[in-house]
N, C-alpha and C positions, 0 to 999 in steps of 0.2 A: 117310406120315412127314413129321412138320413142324420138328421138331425135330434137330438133328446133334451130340451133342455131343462135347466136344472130349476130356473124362477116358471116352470110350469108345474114340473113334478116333487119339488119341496113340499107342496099344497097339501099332498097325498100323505104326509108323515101325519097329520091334523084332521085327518075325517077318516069317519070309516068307508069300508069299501063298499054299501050299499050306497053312498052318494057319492060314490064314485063318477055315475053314471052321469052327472048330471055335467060332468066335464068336458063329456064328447062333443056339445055345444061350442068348448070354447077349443075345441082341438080343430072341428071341422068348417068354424067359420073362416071369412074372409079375414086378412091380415090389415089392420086398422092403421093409421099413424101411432107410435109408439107403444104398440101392443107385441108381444110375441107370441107365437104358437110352434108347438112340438111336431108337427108335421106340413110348416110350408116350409121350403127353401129362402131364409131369413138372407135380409141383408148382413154377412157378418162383420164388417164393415164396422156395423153397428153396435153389435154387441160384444159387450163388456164385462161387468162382474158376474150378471144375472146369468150368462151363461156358463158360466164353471161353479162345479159341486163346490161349495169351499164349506161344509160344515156337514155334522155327519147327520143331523136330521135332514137335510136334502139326500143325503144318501139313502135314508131310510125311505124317503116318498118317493125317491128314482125306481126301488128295489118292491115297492109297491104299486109301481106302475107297469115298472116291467110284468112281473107278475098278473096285472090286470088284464093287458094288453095283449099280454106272450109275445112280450119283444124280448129281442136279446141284442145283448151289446156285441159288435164286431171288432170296435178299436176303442181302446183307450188311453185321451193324450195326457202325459202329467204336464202343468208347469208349476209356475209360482211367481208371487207380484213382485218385483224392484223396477218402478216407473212403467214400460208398460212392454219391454224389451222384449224378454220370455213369454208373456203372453200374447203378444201380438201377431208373431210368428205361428204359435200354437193353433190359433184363430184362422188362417191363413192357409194352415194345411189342412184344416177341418173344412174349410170352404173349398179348397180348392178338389177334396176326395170328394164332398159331393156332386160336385159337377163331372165327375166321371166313374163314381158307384152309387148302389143305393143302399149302401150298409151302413149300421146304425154308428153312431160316434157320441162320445161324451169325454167330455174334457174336467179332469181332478186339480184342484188346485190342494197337493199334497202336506202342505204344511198348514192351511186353514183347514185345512180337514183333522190336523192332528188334536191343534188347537187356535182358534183365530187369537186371541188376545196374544200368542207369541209370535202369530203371521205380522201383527199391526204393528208390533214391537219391531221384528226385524224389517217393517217396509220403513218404518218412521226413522230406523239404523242408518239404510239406505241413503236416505233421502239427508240425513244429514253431514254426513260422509261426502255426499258431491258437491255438497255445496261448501265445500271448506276445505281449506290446501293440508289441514291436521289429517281431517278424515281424509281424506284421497291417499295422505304417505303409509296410515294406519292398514287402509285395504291393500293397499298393493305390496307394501311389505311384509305385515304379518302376515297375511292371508292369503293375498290371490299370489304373492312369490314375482320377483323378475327373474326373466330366461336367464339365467347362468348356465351353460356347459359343463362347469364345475361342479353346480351344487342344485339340490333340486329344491324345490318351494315347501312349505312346511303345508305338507297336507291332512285339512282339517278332515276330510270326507270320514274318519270313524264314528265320528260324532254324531252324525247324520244315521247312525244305527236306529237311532233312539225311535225313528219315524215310522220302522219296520213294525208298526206294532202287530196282534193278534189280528185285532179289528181291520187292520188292511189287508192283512193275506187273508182271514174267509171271505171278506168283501171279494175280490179277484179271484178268488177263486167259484164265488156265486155269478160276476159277472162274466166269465171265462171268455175274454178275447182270444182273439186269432193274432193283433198284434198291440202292442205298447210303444211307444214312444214318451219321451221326456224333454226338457226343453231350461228345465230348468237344475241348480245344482245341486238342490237338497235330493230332487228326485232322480237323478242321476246317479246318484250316492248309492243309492240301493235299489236302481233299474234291473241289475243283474241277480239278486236275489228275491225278487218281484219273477223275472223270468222263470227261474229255476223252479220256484214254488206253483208254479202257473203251468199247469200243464197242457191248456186248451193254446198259450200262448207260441206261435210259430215264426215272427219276429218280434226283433227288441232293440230299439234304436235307440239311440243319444244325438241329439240335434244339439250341435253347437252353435249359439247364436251370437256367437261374434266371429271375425276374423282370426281370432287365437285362442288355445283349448286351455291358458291357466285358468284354474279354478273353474271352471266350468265343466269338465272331462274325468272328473274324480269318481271310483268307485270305494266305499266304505269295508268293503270287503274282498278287495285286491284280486279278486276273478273274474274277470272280465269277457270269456271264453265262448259265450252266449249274447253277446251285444254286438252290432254292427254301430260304427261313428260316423256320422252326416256332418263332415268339416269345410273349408271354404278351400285348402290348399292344398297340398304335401309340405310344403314350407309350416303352415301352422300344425300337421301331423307330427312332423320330426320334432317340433319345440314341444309339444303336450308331452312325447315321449321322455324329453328331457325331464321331465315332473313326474309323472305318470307312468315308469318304466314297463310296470305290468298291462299299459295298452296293447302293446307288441304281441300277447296273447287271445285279443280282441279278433272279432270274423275279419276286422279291416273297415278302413276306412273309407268313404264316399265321397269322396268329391266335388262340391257343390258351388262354391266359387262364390258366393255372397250368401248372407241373411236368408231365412223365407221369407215373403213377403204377400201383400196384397199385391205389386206390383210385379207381376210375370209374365213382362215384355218392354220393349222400347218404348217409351213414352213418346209422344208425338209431338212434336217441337214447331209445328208448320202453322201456329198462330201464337208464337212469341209478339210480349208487346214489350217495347220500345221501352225504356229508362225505367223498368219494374225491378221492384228488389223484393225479395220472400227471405221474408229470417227465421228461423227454426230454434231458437236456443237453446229450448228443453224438452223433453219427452215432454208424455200426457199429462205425466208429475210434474212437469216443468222442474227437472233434477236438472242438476249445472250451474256455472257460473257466468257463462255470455249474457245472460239477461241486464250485468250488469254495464256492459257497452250500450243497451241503449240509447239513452238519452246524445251521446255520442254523436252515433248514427244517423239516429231520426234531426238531428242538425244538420251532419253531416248530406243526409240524402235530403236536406231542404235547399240547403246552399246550393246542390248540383243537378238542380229541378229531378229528382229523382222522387218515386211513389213508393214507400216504405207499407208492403204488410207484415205484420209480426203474429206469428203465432205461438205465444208464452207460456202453455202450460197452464195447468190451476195451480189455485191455492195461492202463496207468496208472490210469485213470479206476476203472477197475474193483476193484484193490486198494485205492483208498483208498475209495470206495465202500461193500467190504465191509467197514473199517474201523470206519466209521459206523453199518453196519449191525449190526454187532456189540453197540453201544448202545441203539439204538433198535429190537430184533425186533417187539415188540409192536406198535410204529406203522409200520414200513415194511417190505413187501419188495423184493427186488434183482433185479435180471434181468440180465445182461450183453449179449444179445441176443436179441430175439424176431422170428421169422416176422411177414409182415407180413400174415397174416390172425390171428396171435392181438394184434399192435397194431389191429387194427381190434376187435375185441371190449375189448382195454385203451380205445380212444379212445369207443368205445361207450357202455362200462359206465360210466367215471370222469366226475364231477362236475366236477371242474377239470383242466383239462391244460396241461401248460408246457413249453415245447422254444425249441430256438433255433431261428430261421428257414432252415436248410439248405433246397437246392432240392429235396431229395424230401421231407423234413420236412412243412414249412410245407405242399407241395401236399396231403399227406396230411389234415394237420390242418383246414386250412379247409374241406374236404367234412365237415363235423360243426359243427351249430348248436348252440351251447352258450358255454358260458364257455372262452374258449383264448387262452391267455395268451404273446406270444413274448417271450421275456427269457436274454439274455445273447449274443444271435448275433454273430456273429464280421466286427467292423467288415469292409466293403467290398460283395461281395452280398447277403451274409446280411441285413446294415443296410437296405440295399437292399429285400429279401423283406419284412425284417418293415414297413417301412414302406407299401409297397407294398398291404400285406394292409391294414396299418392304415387307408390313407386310403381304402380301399373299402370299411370299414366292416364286415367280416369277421372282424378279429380285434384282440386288445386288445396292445400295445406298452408293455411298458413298461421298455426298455431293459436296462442294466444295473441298477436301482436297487430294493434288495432291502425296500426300506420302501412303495416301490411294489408290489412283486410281492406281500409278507404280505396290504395293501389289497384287491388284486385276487381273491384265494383268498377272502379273505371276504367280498367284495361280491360276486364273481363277472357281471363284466361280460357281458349276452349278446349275443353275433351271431351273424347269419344268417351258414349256410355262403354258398360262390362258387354254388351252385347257386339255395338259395334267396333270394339277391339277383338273382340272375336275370344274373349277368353271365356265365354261360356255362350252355346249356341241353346240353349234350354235352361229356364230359371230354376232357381234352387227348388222351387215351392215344387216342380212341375216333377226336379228331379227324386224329390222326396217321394211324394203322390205314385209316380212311376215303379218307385221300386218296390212300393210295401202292397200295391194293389193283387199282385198273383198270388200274397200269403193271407189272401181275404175268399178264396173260394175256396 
């Protein structure tokens, strides 16, 4: 069993352990449509909230099942929700270890565990933030900091103490992994005092998922001496340092050269069809503001017998979406979200592809040589991604400017994927997976 999930073992905080038993039924049956079980090898793909602890009565049925079972935990991943960036990645390395161990995993969502009603508060922050030019100056100024040479970025990471509570460290130390990872900022924050207090724990990683470590690379407790960093660059290593100065006491940085992902290899391009367009505008949240070009577009791509599919996002993004699409059935259809093996057949099949640079986005999209277009990402990282992607010649930029993006659909700029530029011969997910696997026997 490699997998533990958490909308299995929640169940267990609510019965006692005499009807425990009656569980083994649903552990050892076959895997249904839309059912999950704690010991088949799931589509992860697929799952979502249901599988990360995000509340501490799942923690108490996790800790009751271990106990029933005498299982024990090997790794444990943190992240936390802002669209679907951090956790997507988290998922991704969780699928990818078990395809090559059979050691148990479970994945914390650290700040719903503290407390959800301020998880909900900070994703709803989130979300309003990208969708507005106020909130985007708000985060990238006060908060996430621009690179300055000069001057370093006002780093909030102390604040982030508060999440160290009692309640986490005897948990961690009841579950005692071999290793830890994080993914996201709050738990980053205090990855390294997570370590220290973990004594069963023998790595401790920080996965950066974007192209650049502001705000996302912060320790709470400025000793960092115990953490190894899973970065895309040296170029984004030296700018974290610029913020970050007590990184430089860190085991060092890794190397990884894009996002994690579901996608950990060349996409396969050799049934491209013909005047297709795939548009991406938003994460799962549909965070962003390209959604607002549609209507645009979906003109745009009727005028030039082109087949517009959009995939929006829920919530907002998604009703005005259907909106549009309501005009336009013949040239476009909608999706509000797709599994990220049928976007691997949409990135496949389609002619031209457009998204904003999100860190699990963008890493997706660059493994496929073609024409990919990033347009409208969401000033501060995302800016960051698509430029990043740009100056290595992998993919085409062209901001927010909608007279630029019509150009680009018709000329169809091509690059090489990150593979076939040859700047990374192994994907991130893979390099990840690789390195923590000899600190698991």
């Amino acid at each position: 069993m490699a997998w533990i999930r958490a909308d299995v073992t929640n169940k267990f905080s609510r019965i006692s352990v005499n009807e425990i038993s009656t569980f083994e039924d649903i552990l050892n049956r076959h895997l249904n449509k839309g059912e999950a079980t704690s010991n088949i090898n799931l589509n992860f793909d697929e799952v979502y909230n249901n599988s990360i602890y995000t509340s501490y009565e799942s923690i108490l049925g996790l800790l009751k099942y271990l106990k029933y079972y005498n299982q024990k935990v090997d790794i444990v991943l943190f992240t936390g929700h802002a669209g679907n960036g951090h956790r997507a990645p988290t998922r991704a390395v969780a699928k990818k270890i078990t395809e090559k161990t059979d050691k148990n995993i479970i994945i914390i969502d650290i700040l719903s565990l503290f407390s959800n009603v301020i998880a909900k508060c900070n994703d709803k922050a989130w979300v309003l933030m990208s969708r507005s030019k106020p909130g985007q100056f708000i985060w990238n100024k006060l908060i996430r900091g621009e690179i300055n040479p000069e001057k370093s970025a006002f780093d909030i990471a102390p604040l982030f103490k508060i999440l160290y509570t009692d309640r986490l460290k005897k948990l961690m130390r009841v579950l005692s992994p071999k290793v830890v990872l994080s993914t996201y900022p709050y738990s980053n924050a205090i990855l390294s005092k997570i370590a220290d207090d973990t004594s069963s724990i023998k790595f401790a990683g920080v996965i950066v998922t974007d192209t650049e470590m502001l705000g996302f690379a912060m320790s709470s407790y400025g000793n960092v001496n115990n953490l190894h960093y899973f970065v895309a660059s040296e170029t984004s290593w030296n700018n974290g340092l610029k913020v970050y100065p007590y990184l430089k006491d860190s085991k060092g940085p890794i190397y990884i050269g894009t996002n994690p992902c579901f996608f950990d290899g060349e996409v396969d391009c050799s049934k491209t069809i013909k005047d297709t367009v795939l548009f991406v505008p938003g994460s799962a949240e549909g965070l962003g503001m390209g959604i607002k070009a549609l209507p645009k577009l979906a003109q745009f791509c009727k005028d030039n017998k082109k087949k517009l599919i959009c995939i929006s996002g829920i919530g907002k993004p998604y009703k005005f979406a259907k909106k549009i699409h309501s005009k336009y059935k013949k040239t476009m259809s909608l999706f509000s979200y797709v599994a990220s093996e049928d976007l691997k057949k949409l990135i496949s099949s389609c002619e031209v592809i457009i998204s904003k640079a999100g860190g699990n986005m963008s890493s997706e999209f660059v493994s496929k040589s073609g024409c990919k277009i990033f347009f409208a990402s969401i000033k501060g990282q995302e800016t960051d991604n698509a430029e990043y992607y740009a100056n290595l010649g992998i993919a085409t930029n062209v901001g927010n400017d909608l007279d630029h993006l019509f150009g680009a659909i018709i000329n169809k700029p091509y690059t090489p994927s990150i593979y076939k530029k040859g700047i990374i011969t192994k994907s991130a997910v893979d390099i990840v997976t690789d390195t923590i696997l000899p600190y698991l026997n």
